[in-house]
C-alpha positions in Angstrom: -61.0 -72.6 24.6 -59.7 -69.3 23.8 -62.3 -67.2 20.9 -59.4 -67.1 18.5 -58.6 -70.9 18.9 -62.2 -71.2 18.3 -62.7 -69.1 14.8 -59.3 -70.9 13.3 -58.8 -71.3 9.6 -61.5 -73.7 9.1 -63.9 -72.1 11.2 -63.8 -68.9 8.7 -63.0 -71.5 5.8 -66.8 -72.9 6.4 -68.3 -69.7 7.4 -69.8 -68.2 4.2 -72.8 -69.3 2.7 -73.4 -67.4 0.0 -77.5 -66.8 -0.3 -78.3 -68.8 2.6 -78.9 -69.3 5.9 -77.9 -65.6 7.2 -76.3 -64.7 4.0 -79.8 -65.2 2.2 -81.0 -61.7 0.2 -84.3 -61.6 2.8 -82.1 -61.8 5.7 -78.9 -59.7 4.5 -81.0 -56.7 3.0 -83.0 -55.8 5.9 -80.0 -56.2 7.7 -77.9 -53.8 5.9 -80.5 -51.0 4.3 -81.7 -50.4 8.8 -77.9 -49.7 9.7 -77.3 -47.9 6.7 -80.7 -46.1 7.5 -79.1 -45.6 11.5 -75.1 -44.5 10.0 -77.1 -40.9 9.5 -74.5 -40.2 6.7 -71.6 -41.2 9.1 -68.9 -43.6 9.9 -69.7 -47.1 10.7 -67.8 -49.3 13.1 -68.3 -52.6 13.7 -67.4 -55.2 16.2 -66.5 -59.1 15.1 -66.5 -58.0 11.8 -65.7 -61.5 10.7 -65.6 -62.2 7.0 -67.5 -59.5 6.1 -71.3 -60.6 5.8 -72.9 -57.3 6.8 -69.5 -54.5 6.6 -69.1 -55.7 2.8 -72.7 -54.9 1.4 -72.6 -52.1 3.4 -69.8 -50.2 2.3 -71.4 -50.7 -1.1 -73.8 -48.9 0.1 -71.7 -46.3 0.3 -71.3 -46.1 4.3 -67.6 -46.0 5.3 -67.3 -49.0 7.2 -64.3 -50.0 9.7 -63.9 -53.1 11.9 -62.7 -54.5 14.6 -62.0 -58.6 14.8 -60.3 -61.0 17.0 -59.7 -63.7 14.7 -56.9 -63.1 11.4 -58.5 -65.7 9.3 -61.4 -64.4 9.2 -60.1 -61.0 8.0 -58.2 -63.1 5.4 -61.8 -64.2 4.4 -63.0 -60.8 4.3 -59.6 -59.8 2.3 -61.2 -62.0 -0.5 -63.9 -59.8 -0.7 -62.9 -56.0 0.0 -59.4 -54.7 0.6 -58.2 -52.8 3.5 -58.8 -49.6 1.9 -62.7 -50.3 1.2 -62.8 -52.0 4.9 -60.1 -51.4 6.7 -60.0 -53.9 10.1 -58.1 -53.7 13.5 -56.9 -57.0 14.5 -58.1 -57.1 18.4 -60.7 -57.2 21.5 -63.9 -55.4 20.6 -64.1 -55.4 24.1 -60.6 -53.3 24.3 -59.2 -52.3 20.8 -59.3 -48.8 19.4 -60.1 -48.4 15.8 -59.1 -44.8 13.8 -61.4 -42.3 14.2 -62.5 -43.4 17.5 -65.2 -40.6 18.7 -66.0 -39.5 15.9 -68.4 -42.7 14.2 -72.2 -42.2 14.2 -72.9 -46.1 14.6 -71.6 -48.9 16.4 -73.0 -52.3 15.4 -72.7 -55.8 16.7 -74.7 -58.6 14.9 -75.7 -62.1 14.8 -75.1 -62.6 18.9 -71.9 -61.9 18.8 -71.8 -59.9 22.1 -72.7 -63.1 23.9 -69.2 -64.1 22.8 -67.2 -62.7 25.0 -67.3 -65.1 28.7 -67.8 -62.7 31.4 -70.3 -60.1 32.2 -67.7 -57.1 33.0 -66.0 -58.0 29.5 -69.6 -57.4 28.0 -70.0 -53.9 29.8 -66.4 -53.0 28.7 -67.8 -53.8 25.1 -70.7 -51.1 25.4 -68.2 -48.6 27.2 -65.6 -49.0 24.2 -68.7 -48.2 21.7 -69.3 -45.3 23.9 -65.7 -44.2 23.2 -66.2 -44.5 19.1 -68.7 -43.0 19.1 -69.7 -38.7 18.2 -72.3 -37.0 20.7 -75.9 -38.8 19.5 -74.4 -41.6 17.8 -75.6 -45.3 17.7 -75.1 -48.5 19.2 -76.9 -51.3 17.5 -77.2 -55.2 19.2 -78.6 -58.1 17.4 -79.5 -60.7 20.1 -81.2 -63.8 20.4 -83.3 -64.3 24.1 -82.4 -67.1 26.1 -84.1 -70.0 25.9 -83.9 -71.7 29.4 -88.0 -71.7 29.4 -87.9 -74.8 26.5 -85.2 -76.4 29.1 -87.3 -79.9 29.9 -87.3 -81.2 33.7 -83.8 -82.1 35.1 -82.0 -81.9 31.7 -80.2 -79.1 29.9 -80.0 -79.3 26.6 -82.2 -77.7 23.8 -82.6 -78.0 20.0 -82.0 -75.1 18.5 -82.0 -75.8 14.8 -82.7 -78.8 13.1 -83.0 -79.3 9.3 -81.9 -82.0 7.0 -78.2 -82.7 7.5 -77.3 -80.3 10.6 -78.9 -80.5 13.9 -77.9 -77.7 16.6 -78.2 -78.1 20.5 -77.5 -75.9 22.9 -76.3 -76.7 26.7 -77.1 -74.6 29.4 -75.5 -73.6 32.7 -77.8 -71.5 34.3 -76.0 -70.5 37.4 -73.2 -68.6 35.2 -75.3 -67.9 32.3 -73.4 -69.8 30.0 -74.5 -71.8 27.0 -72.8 -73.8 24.5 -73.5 -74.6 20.7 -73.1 -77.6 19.4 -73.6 -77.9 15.7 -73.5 -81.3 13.9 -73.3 -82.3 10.4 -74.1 -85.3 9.0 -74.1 -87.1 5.3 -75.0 -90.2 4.2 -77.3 -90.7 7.1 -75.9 -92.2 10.4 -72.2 -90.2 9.3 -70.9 -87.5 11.3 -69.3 -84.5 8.7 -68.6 -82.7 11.5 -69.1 -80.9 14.8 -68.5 -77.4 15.7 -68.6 -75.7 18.9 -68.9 -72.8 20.2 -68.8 -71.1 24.2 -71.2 -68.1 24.9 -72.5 -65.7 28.0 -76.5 -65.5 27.8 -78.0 -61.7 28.5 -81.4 -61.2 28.9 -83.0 -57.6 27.5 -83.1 -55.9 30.8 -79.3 -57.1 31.8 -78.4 -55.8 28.3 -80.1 -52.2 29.1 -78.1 -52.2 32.1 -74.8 -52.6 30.8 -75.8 -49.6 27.9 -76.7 -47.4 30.9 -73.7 -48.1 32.6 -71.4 -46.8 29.6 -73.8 -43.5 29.1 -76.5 -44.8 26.6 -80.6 -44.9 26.2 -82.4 -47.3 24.7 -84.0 -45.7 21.4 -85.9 -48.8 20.4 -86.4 -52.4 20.7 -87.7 -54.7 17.5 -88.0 -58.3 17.1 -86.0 -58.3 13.3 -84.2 -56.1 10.8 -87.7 -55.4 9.2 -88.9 -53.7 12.7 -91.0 -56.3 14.0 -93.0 -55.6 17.4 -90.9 -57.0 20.6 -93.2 -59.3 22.6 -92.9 -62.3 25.1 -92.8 -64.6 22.4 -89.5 -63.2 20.1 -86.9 -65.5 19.4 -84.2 -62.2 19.1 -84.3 -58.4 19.3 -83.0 -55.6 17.4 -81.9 -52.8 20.4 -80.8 -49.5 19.3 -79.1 -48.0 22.2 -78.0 -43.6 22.0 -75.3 -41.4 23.5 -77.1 -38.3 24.3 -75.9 -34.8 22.2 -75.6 -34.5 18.3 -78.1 -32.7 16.4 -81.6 -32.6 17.3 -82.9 -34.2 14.4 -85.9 -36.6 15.3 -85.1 -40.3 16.4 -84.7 -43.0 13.7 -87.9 -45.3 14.1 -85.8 -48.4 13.0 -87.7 -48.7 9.6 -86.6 -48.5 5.8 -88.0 -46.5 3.0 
């Protein structure tokens, strides 16, 4: 199934959730004071807008904020919140589309694993290399990933729970050989009652395939966190925060990923 089959109507319909889950203030905030923190002043782009979670607050923040999405509902979501003259949004690829003022933004973000969206490992370099192209000499790329987790796969079998909470329960199915994972998210009410069932296809990359890629379209990694709130990496993180750097721009020292 095609990504804009996938994020129809009711996809963007049941998206929001106002203060919680990822919309929550302790989640959100973090999110949005460190890329306002790494937008140095400048123009921020970023890729699978969506309905706005993070490109909203920030603009309030006072970071000029443009975007890039593949699916129209979910800019008519965002519509409800900010017009096209707060946020304005090109309908289109991240991997491919051109947004005004390409070379010339300071940042480049892509949150909440959406990278892993697109299927094929050349479609995910293409993404880095059309950052590269938005981008001014020293500016930003930022990825929010989560890491694989093939190492919780039990013996022979290729599912794993991935969330479970009272009235939802998420697996996700692995292929291994292509890197591929899918979704599945259930809801239930009134017990044994299915609400409903969502899916979602995605392409796995580990850290060191993800540096790759970012040296492949001209960048350096800067730094590597666990969370928003700049987190130590280790063996054990769930995610990462990667902040990757075109070299030139102004010799002003790195950011260190941190918030005052």
């Amino acid at each position: 199934m095609r990504q804009e089959e996938i994020w129809d109507a009711g996809a963007a319909g049941g998206y929001d959730t106002p203060g919680t889950g990822m919309f929550a203030r302790d989640v959100l905030g973090p999110t949005v004071d460190t890329l306002a923190e790494l937008a140095d002043g400048g123009g921020a782009l970023e890729f699978a807008i969506g309905t706005g979670r993070v490109a909203v607050p920030l603009a309030e923040k006072g970071v000029a904020v443009t975007g890039i999405e593949l699916s129209r509902p979910m800019v008519d979501r965002l519509r409800t919140k900010a017009d096209e003259e707060a946020v304005p949004v090109v309908l289109g690829d991240m991997a491919t589309a051109t947004a005004p003022g390409a070379g010339r933004f300071r940042l480049v973000y892509l949150v909440f694993n959406a990278i892993s969206l697109l299927q094929t490992q050349s479609q995910q370099v293409e993404c880095f290399r059309n950052a590269a192209r938005h981008l001014a000499p020293g500016g930003r790329f930022v990825i929010e990933l989560w890491v694989p987790e093939v190492h919780k796969l039990p013996p022979d079998k290729k599912a794993v729970v991935c969330r479970s909470e009272p009235g939802r329960i998420s697996l996700d199915t692995y292929d291994v050989l292509n890197q591929h994972v899918v979704s599945h998210h259930f809801d239930f009410v009134e017990g044994r009652r299915t609400a409903g069932l969502f899916q979602s296809p995605h392409r796995y990359i580990w850290p060191s395939e993800l540096d790759l890629m970012a040296q492949l379209a001209g960048f350096a990694l800067e730094f590597r966190h666990a969370d928003w709130q700049g987190g130590p990496f280790t063996a054990d993180s769930g995610s990462h925060v990667s902040v990757y750097r075109l070299p030139g721009g102004d010799d002003h020292p790195p950011a260190d990923g941190t918030t005052s």
